[in-house]
Gaussian input, Z-matrix of N, CA and C with variables (Angstrom, degrees):
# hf/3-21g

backbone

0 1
 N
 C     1     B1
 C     2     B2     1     A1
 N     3     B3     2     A2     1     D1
 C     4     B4     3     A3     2     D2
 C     5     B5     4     A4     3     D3
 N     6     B6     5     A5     4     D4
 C     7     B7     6     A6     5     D5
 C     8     B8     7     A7     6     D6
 N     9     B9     8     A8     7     D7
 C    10    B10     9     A9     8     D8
 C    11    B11    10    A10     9     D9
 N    12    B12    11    A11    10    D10
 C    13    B13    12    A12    11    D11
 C    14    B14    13    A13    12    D12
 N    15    B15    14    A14    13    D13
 C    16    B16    15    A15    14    D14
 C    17    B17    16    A16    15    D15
 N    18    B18    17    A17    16    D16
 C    19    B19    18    A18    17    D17
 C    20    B20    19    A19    18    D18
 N    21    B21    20    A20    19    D19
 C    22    B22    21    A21    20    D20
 C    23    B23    22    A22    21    D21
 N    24    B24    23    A23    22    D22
 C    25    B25    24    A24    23    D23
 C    26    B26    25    A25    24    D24
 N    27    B27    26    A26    25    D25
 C    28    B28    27    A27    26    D26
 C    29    B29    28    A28    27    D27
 N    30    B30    29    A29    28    D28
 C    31    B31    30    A30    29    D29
 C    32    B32    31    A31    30    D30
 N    33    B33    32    A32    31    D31
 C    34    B34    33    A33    32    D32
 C    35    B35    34    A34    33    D33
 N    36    B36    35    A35    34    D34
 C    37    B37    36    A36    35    D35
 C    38    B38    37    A37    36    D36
 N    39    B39    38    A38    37    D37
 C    40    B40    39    A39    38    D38
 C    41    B41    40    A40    39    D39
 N    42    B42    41    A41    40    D40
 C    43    B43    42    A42    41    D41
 C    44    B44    43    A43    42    D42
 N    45    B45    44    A44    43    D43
 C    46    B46    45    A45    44    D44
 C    47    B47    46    A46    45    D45
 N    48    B48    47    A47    46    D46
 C    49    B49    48    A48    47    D47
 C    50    B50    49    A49    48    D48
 N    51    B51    50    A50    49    D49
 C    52    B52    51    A51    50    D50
 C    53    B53    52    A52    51    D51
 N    54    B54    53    A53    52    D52
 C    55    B55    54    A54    53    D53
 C    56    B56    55    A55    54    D54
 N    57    B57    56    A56    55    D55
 C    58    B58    57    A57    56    D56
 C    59    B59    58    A58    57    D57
 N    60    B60    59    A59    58    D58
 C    61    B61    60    A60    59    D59
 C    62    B62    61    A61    60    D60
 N    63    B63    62    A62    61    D61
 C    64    B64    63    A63    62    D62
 C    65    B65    64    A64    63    D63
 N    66    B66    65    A65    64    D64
 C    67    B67    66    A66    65    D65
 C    68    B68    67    A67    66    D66
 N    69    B69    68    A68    67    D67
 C    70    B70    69    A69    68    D68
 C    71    B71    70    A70    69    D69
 N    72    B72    71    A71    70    D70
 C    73    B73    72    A72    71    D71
 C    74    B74    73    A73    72    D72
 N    75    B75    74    A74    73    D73
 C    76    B76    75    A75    74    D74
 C    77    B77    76    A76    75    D75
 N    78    B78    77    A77    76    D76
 C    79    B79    78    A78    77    D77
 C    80    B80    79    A79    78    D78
 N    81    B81    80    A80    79    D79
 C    82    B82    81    A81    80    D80
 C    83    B83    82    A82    81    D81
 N    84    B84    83    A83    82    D82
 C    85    B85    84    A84    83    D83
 C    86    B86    85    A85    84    D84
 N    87    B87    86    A86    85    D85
 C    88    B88    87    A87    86    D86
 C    89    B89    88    A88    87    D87
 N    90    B90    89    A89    88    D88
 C    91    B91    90    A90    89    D89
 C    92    B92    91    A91    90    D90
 N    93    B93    92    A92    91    D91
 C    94    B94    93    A93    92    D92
 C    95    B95    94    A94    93    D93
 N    96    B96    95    A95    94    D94
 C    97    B97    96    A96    95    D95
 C    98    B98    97    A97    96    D96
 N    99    B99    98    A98    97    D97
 C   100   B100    99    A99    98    D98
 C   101   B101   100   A100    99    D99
 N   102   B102   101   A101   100   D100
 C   103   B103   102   A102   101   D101
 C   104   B104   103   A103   102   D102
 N   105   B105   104   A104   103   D103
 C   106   B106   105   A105   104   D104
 C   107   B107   106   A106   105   D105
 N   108   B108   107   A107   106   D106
 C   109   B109   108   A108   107   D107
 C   110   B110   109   A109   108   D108
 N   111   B111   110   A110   109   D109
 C   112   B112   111   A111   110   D110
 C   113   B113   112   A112   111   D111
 N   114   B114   113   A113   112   D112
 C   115   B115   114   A114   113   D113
 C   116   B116   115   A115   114   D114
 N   117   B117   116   A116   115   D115
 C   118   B118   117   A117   116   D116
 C   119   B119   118   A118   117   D117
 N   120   B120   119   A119   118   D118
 C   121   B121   120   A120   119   D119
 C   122   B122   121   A121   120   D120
 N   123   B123   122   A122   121   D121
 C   124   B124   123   A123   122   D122
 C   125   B125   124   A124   123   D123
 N   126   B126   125   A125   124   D124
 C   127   B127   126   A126   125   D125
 C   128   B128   127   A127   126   D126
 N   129   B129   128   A128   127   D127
 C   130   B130   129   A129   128   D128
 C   131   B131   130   A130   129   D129
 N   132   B132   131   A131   130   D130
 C   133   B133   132   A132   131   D131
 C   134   B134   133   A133   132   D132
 N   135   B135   134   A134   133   D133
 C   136   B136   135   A135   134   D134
 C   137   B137   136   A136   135   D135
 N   138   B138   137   A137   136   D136
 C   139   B139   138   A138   137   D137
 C   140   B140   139   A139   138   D138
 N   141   B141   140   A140   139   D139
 C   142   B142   141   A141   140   D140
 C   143   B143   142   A142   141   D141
 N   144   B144   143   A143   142   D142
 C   145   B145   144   A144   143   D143
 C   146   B146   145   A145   144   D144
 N   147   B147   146   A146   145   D145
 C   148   B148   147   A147   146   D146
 C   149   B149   148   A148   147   D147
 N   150   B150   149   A149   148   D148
 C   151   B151   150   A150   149   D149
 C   152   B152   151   A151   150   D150
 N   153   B153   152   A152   151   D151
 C   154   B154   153   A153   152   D152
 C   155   B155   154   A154   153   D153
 N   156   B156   155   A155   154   D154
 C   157   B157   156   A156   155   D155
 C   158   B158   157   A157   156   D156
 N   159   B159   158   A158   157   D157
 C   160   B160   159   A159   158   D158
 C   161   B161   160   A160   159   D159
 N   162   B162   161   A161   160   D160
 C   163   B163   162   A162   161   D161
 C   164   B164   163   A163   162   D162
 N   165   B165   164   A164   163   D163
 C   166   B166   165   A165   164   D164
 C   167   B167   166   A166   165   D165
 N   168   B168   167   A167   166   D166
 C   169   B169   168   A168   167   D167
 C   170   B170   169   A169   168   D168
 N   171   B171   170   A170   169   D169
 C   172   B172   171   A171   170   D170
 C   173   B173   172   A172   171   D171
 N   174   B174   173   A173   172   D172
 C   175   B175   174   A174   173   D173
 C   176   B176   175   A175   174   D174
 N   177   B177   176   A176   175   D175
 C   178   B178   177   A177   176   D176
 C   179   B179   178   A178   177   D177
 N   180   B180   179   A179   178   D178
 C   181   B181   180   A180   179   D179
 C   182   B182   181   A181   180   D180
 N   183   B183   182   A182   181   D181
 C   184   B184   183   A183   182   D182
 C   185   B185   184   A184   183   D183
 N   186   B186   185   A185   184   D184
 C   187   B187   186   A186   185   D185
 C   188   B188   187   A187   186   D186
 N   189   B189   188   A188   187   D187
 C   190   B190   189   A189   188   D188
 C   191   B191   190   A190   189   D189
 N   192   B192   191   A191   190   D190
 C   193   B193   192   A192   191   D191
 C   194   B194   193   A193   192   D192
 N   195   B195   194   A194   193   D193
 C   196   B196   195   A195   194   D194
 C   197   B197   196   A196   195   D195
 N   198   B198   197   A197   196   D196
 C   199   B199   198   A198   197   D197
 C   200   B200   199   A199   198   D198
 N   201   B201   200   A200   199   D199
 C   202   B202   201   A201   200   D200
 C   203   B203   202   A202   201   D201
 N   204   B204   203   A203   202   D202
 C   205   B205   204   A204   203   D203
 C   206   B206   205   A205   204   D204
 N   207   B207   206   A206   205   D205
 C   208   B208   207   A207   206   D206
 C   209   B209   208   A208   207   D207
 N   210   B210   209   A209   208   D208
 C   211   B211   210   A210   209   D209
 C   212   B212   211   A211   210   D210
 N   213   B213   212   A212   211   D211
 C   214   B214   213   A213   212   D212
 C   215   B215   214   A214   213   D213
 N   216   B216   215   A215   214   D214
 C   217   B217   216   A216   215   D215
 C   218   B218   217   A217   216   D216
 N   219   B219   218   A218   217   D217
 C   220   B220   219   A219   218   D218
 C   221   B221   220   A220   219   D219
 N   222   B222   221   A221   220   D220
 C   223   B223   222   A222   221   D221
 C   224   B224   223   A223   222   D222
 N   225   B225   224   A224   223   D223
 C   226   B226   225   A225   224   D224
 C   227   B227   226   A226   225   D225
 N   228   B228   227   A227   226   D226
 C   229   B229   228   A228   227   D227
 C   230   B230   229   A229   228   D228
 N   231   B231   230   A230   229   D229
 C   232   B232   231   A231   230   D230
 C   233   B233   232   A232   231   D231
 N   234   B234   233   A233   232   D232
 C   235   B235   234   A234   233   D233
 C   236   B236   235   A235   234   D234
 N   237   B237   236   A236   235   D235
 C   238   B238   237   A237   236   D236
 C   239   B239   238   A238   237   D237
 N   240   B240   239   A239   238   D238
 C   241   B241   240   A240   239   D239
 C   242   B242   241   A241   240   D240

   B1=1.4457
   B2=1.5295
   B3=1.5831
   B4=1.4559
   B5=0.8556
   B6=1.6558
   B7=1.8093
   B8=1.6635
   B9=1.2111
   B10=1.1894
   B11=1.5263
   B12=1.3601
   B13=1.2234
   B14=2.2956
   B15=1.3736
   B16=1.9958
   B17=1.7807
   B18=0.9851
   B19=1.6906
   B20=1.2477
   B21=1.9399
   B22=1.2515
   B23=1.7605
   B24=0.8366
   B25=1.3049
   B26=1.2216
   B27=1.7816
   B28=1.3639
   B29=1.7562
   B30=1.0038
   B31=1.3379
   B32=1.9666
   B33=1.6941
   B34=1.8122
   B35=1.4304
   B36=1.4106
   B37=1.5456
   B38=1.8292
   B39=1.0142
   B40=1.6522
   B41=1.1189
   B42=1.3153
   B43=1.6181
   B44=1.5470
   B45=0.5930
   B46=2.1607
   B47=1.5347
   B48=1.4231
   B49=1.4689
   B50=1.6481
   B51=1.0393
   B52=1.1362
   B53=2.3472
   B54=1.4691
   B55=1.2440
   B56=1.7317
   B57=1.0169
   B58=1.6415
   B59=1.4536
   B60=1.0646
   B61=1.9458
   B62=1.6470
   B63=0.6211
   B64=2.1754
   B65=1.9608
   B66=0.9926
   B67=1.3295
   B68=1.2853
   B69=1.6263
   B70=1.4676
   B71=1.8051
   B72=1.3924
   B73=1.3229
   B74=1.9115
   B75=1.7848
   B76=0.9431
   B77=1.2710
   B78=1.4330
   B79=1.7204
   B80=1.8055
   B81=2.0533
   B82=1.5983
   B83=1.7038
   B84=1.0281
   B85=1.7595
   B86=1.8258
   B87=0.8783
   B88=1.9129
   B89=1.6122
   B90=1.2559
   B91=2.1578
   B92=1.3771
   B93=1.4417
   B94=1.3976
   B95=1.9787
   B96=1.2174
   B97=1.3328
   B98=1.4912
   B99=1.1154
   B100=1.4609
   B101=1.5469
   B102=1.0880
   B103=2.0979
   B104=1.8223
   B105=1.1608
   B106=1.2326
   B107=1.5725
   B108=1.3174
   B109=1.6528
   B110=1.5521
   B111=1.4836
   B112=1.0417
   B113=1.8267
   B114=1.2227
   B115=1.2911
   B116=1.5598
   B117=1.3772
   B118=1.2617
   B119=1.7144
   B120=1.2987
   B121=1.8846
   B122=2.2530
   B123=1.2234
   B124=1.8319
   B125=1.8852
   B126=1.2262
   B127=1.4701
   B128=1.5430
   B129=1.1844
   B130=1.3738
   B131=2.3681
   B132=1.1909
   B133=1.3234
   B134=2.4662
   B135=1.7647
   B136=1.6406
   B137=1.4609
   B138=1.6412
   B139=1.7217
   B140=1.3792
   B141=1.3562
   B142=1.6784
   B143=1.3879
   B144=1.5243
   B145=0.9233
   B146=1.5820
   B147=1.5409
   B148=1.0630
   B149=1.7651
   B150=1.8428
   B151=1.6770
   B152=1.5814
   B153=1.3231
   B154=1.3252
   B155=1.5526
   B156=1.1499
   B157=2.0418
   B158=1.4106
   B159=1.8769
   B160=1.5542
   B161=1.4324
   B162=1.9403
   B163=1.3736
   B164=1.5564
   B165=1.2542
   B166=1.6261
   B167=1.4099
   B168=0.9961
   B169=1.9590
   B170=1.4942
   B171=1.1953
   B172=1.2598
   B173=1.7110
   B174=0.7699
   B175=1.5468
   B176=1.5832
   B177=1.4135
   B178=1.3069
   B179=1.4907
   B180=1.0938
   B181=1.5038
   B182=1.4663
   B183=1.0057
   B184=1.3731
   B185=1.1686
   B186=1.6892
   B187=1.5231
   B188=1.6141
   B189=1.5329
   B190=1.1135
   B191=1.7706
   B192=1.6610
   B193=1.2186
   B194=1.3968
   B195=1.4509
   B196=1.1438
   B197=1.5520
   B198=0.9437
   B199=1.9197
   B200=0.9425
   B201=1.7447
   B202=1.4816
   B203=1.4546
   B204=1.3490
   B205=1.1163
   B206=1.7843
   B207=1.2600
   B208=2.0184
   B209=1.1010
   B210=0.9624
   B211=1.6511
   B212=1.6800
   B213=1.1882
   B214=1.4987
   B215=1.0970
   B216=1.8406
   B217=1.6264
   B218=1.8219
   B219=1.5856
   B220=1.3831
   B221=1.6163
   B222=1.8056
   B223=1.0526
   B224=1.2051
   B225=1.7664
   B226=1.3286
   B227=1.5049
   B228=1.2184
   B229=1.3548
   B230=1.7457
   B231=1.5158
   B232=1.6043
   B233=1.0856
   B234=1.3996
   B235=1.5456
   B236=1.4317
   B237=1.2281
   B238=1.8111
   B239=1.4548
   B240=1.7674
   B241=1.4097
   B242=1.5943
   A1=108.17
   A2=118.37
   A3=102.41
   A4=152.55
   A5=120.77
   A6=102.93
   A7=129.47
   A8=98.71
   A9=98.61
   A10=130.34
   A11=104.75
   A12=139.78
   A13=89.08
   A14=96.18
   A15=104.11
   A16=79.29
   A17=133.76
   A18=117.86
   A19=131.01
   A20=96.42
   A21=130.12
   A22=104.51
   A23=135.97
   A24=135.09
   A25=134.76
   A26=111.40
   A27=117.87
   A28=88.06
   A29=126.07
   A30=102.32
   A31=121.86
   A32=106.30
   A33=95.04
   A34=91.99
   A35=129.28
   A36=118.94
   A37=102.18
   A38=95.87
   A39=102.49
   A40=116.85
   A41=132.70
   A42=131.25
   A43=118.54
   A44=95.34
   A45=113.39
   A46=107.66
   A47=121.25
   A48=105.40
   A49=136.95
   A50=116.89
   A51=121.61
   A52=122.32
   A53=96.77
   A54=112.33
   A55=132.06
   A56=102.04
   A57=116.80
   A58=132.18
   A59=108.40
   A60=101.84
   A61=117.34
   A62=126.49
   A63=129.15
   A64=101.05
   A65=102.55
   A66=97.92
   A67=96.41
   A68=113.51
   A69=116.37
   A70=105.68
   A71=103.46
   A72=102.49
   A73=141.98
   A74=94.12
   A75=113.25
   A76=154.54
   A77=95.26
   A78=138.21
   A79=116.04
   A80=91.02
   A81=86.56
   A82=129.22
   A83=108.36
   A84=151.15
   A85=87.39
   A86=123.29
   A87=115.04
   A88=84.82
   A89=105.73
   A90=93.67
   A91=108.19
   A92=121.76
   A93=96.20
   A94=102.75
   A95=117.71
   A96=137.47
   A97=102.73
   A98=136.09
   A99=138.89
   A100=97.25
   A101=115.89
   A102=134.31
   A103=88.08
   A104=114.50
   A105=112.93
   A106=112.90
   A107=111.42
   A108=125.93
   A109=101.28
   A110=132.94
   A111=110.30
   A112=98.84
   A113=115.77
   A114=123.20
   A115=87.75
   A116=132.75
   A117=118.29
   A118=114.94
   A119=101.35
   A120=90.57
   A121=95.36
   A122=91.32
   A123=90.80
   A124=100.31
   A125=122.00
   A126=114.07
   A127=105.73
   A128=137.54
   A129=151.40
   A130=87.17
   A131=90.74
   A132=107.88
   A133=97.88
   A134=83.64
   A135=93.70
   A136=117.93
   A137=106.86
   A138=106.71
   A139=108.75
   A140=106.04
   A141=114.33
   A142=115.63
   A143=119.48
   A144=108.07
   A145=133.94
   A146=102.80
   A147=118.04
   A148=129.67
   A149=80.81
   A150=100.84
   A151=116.11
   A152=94.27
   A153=108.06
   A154=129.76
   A155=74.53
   A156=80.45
   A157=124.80
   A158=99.44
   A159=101.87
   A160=101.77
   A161=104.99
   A162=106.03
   A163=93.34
   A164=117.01
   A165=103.41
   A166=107.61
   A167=106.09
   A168=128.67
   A169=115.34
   A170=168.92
   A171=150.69
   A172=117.91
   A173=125.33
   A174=154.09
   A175=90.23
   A176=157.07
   A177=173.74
   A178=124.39
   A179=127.85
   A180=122.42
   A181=137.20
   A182=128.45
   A183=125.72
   A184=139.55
   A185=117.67
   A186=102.68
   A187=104.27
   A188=113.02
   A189=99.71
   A190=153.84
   A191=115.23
   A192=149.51
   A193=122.77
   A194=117.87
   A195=114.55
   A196=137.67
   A197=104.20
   A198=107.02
   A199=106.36
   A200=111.30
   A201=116.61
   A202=108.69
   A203=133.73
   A204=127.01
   A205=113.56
   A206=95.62
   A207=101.20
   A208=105.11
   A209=131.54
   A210=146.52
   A211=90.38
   A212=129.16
   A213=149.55
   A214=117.90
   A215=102.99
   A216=83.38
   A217=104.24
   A218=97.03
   A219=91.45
   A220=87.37
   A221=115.77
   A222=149.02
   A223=121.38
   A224=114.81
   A225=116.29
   A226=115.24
   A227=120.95
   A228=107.29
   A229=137.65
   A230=76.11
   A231=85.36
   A232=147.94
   A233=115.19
   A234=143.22
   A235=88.16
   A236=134.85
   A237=132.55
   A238=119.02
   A239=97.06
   A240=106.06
   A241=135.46
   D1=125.93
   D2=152.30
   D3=-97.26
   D4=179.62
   D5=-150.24
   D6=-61.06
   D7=-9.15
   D8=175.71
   D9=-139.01
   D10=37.59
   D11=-157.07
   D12=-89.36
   D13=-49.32
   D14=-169.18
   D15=-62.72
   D16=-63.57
   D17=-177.03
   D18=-1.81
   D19=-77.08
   D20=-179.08
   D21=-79.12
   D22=-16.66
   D23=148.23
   D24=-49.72
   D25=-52.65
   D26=178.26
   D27=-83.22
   D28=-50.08
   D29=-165.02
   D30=-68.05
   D31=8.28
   D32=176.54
   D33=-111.43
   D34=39.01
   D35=172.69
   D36=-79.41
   D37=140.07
   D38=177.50
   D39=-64.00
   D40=-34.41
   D41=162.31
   D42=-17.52
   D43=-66.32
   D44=-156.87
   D45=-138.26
   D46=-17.31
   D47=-165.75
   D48=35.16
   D49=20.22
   D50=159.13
   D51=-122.75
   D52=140.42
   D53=155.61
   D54=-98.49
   D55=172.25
   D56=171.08
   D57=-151.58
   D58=113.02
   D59=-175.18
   D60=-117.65
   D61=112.95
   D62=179.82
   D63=-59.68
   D64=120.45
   D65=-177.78
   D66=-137.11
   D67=173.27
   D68=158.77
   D69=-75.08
   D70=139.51
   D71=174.17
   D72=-64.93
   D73=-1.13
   D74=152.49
   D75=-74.76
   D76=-19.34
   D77=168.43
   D78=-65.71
   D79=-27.38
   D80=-154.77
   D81=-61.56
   D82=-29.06
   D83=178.84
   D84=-62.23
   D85=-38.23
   D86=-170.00
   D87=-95.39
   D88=-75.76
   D89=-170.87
   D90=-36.76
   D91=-40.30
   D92=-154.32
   D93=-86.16
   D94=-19.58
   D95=158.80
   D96=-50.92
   D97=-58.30
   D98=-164.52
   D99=-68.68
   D100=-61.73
   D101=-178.45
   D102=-43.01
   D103=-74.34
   D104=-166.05
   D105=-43.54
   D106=-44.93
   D107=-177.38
   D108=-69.47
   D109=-16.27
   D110=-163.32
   D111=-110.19
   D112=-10.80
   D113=-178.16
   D114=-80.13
   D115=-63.93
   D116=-168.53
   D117=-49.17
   D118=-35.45
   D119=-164.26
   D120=-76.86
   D121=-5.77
   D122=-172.20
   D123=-70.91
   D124=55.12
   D125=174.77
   D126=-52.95
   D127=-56.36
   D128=-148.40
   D129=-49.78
   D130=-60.65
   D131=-165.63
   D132=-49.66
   D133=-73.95
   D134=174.11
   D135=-20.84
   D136=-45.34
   D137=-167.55
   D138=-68.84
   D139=-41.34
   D140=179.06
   D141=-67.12
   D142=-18.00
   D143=165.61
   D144=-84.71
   D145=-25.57
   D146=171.99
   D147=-58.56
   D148=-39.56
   D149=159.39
   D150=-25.25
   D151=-75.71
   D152=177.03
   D153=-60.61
   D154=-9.67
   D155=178.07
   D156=76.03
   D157=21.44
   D158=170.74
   D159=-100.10
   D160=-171.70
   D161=173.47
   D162=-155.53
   D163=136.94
   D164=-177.81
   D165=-133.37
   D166=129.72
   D167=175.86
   D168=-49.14
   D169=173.77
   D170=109.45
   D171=-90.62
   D172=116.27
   D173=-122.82
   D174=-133.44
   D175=156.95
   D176=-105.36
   D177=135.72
   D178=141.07
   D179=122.05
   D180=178.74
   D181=162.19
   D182=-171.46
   D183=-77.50
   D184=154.86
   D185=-171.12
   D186=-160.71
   D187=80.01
   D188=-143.42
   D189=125.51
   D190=-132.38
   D191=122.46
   D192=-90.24
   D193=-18.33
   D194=177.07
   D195=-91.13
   D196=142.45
   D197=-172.14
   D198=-133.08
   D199=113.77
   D200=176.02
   D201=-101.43
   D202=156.25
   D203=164.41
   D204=-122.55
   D205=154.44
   D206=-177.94
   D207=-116.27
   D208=-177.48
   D209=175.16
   D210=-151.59
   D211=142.78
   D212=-167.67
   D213=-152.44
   D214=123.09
   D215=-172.51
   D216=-85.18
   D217=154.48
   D218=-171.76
   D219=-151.68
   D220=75.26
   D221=153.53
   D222=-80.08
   D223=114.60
   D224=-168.95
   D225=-56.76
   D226=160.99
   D227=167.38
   D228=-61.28
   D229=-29.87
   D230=165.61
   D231=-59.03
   D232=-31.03
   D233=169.48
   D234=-64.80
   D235=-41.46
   D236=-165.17
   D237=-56.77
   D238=-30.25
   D239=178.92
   D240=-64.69

């Protein structure tokens, strides 16, 4: 598993779509770089989502040590029709 693979994991649960990690705030700029890299290589997940005809953003931010992350849906309108 990589390191930051449980991140992007807890954060595509269908519940709530969101995570949180306490970091040093120097760190934050690499997690949120890593999250981003790891949602892109997650195709398996994207297709299913696409299935469905959503599309979701990943959204961040800080507070702190803390780093929350969102997932948003950010489904064109068109697909709505």
């Amino acid at each position: 598993m990589r390191t930051y693979e449980p991140i992007w994991n807890a954060l595509k649960t269908p519940l709530d779509y969101t995570a949180s990690i306490a970091a040093d705030p120097a760190l934050h700029a690499r997690i949120i770089k890593a999250v981003i890299k790891e949602k892109y290589m997650d195709k398996g997940w994207a297709l299913l989502q696409l299935e469905d005809g959503k599309k979701y953003k990943l959204e961040y931010s800080s507070e702190g040590k803390l780093l929350n992350f969102y997932l948003v849906d950010a489904t064109p309108l068109i697909y709505l029709l």
